[in-house]
C-alpha positions as CSV (number, residue, x, y, z in Angstrom):
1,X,11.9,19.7,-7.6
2,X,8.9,22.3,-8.6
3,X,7.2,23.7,-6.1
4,X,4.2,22.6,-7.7
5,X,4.8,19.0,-6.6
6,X,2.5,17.3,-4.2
7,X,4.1,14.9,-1.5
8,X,2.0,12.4,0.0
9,X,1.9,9.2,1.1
10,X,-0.6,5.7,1.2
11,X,-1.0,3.6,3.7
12,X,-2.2,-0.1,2.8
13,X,-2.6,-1.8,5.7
14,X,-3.1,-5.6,3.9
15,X,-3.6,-9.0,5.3
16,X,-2.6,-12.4,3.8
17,X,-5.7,-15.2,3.6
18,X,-4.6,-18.2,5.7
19,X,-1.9,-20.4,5.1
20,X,-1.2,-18.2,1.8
21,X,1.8,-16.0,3.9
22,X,4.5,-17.4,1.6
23,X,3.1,-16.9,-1.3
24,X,1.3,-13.3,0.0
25,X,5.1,-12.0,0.6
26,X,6.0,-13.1,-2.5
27,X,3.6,-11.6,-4.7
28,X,3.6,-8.4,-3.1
29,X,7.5,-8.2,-2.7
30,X,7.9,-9.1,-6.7
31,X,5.3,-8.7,-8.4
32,X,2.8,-5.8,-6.4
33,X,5.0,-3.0,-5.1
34,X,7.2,-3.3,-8.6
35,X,3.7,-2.9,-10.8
36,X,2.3,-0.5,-8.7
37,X,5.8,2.3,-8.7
38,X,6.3,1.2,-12.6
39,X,2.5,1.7,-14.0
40,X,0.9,4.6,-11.4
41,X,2.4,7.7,-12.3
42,X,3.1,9.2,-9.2
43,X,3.9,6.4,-7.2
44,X,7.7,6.9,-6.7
45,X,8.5,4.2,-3.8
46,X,6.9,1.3,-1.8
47,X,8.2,-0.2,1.5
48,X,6.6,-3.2,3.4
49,X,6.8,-3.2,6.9
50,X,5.4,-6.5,9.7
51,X,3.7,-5.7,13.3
52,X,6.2,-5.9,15.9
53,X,6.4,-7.9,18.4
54,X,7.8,-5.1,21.0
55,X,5.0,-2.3,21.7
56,X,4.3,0.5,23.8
57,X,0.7,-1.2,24.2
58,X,-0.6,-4.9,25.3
59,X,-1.8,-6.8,22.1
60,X,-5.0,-6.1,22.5
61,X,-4.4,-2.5,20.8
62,X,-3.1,-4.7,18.0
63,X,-4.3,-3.4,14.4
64,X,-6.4,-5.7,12.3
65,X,-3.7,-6.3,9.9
66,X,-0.3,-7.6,10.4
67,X,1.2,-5.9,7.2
68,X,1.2,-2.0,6.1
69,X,3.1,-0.8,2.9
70,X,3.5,2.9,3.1
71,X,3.9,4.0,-0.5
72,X,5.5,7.4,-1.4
73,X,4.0,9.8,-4.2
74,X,5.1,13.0,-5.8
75,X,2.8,14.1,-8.1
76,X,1.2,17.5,-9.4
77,X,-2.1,16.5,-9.4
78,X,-2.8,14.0,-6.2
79,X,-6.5,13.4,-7.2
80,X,-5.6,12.1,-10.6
81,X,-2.4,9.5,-8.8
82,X,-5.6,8.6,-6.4
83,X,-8.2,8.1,-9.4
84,X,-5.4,6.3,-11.5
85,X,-4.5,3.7,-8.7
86,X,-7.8,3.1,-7.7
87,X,-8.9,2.3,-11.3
88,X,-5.6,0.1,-11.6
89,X,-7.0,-2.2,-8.6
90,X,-9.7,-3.5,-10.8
91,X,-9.3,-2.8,-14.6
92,X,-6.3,-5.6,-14.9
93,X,-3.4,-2.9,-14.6
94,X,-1.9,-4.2,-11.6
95,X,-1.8,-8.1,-11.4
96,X,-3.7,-8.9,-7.8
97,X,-3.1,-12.4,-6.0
98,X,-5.8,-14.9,-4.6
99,X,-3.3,-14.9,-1.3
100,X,-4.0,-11.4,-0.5
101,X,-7.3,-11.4,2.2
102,X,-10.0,-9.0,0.3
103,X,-13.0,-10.5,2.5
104,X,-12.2,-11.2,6.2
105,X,-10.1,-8.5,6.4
106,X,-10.2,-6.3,3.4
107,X,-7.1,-3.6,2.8
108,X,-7.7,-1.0,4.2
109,X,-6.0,2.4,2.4
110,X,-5.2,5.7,3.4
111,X,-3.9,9.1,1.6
112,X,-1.8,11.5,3.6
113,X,-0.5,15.2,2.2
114,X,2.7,16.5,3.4
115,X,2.6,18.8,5.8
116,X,5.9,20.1,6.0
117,X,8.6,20.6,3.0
């Protein structure tokens, strides 16, 4: 690979509304994560992960949302993957679900640059 390539990753750290977890896991198994690596260029890979039960921590260190998807990107311009997705969110490009909690608890994403090779 060029050593022009960026590596980064996003953290979405995403929360289902209320008695829509079914259909939450679902969409974002099938439907999110496949639209989001086939239509952001950049996006290379996507994988879900639940809060564990087992921690270092008592719960009350617990993160505000039970679900994080860490998405990898390699990409030569990290901006325009950043731009790109965040258009996609809200011009119809990626099909979003009514399960998924965008008031009580909105997502809540982060970029991260590789810091080693």
């Amino acid at each position: 690979m060029p050593d022009n390539i960026v590596r980064a990753i996003l953290i979405a750290h995403v929360q289902p509304k209320d008695n829509l977890e079914d259909e939450f896991n679902r969409w974002y198994d099938d439907i999110h994560i496949p639209q989001v690596v086939d239509r952001i260029a950049g996006v290379v890979s996507g994988k879900r992960y639940r809060y564990a039960e087992e921690q270092l921590v008592d719960a009350s260190g617990a993160p505000p949302t039970r679900y994080l998807t860490m998405y990898e990107i390699e990409t030569h311009d990290l901006a325009d993957t950043v731009d790109r997705l965040g258009a996609a969110l809200t011009d119809g490009t990626l099909d979003m679900s009514e399960s998924l909690d965008t008031e009580n608890q909105p997502p809540i994403l982060h970029f991260y640059g590789s810091v080693s090779s």
